[in-house]
C-alpha positions in Angstrom: -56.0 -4.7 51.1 -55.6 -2.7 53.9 -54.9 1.0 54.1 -52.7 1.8 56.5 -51.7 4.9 59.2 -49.0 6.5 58.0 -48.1 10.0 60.3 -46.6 12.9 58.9 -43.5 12.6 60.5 -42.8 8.7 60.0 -39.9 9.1 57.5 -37.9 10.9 60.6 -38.9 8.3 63.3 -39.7 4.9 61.3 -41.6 3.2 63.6 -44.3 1.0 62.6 -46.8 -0.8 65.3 -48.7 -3.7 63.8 -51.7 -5.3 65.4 -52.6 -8.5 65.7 -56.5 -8.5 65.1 -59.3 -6.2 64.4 -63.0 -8.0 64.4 -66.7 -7.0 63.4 -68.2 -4.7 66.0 -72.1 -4.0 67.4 -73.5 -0.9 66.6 -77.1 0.2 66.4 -77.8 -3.5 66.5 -76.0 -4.0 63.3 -73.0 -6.0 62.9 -70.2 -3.5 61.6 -67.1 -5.1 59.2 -64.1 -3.2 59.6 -63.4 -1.9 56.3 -59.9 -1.2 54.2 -59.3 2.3 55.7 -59.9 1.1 59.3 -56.1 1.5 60.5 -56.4 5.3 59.3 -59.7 5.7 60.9 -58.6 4.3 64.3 -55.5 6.6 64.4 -57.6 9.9 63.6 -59.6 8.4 66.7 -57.2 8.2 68.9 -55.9 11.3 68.6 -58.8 13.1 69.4 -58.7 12.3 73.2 -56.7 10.8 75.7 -57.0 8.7 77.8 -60.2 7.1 75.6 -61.3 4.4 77.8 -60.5 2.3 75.0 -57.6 -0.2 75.6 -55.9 -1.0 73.0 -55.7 2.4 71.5 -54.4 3.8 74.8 -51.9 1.2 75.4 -50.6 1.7 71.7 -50.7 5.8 73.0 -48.8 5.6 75.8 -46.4 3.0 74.3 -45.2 5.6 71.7 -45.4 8.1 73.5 -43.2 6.5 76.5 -45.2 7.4 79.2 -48.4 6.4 80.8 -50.4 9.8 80.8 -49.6 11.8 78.3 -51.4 14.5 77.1 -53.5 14.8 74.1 -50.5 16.9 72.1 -48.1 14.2 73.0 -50.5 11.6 71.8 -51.0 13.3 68.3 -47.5 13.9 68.0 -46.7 10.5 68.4 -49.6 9.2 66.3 -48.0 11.9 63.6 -44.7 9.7 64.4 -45.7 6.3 62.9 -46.8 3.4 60.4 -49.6 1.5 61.7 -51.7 -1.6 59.8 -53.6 -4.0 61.7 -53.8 -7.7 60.1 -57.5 -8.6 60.3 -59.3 -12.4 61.1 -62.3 -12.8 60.3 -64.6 -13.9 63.1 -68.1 -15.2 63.4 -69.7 -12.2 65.1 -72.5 -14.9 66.6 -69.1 -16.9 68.0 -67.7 -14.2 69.2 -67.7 -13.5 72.9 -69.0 -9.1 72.0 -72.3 -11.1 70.2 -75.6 -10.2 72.3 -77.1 -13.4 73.7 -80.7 -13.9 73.6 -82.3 -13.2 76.9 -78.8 -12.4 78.5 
């Protein structure tokens, strides 16, 4: 079951942003599961800079926030502002377009 973001301030603004997908990530040449509190830890994330040269988390920043650069107080207060889950697939990491080809 997954934990989801819920900001300080959602009961005022009640909006929820869901997401489609989250998948298994490369890090330190291990494969990385996204586990149960992953919606909470992405949040925290992306309000600790802005723009993050991470896509999905800026779009989902500047969506609730209205604008497309907003600054990092408008991004946390925002972030503050809402309910977020992401549903997660499960995807073969070695089918998976991130997986590190041999010799590539």
């Amino acid at each position: 079951m997954w934990q989801p973001w819920i900001g300080s301030g959602y009961e005022a603004r009640r909006l929820l942003v869901l997401g489609e997908s989250c998948y298994a990530w490369e890090e330190d040449g291990q494969v990385k599961e996204p586990q149960p509190d992953h919606p909470v830890v992405m949040a925290r994330y992306a309000m600790t800079a802005f723009p993050r040269r991470q896509h999905t988390l800026d779009m989902i920043s500047r969506g609730i926030c209205g604008k497309y650069a907003p600054s990092l107080t408008e991004v946390t207060a925002a972030w503050e502002d809402i309910q977020g889950l992401r549903m997660r697939f499960r995807v073969d990491f070695a089918q998976s377009s991130l997986a590190i080809q041999p010799g590539a």
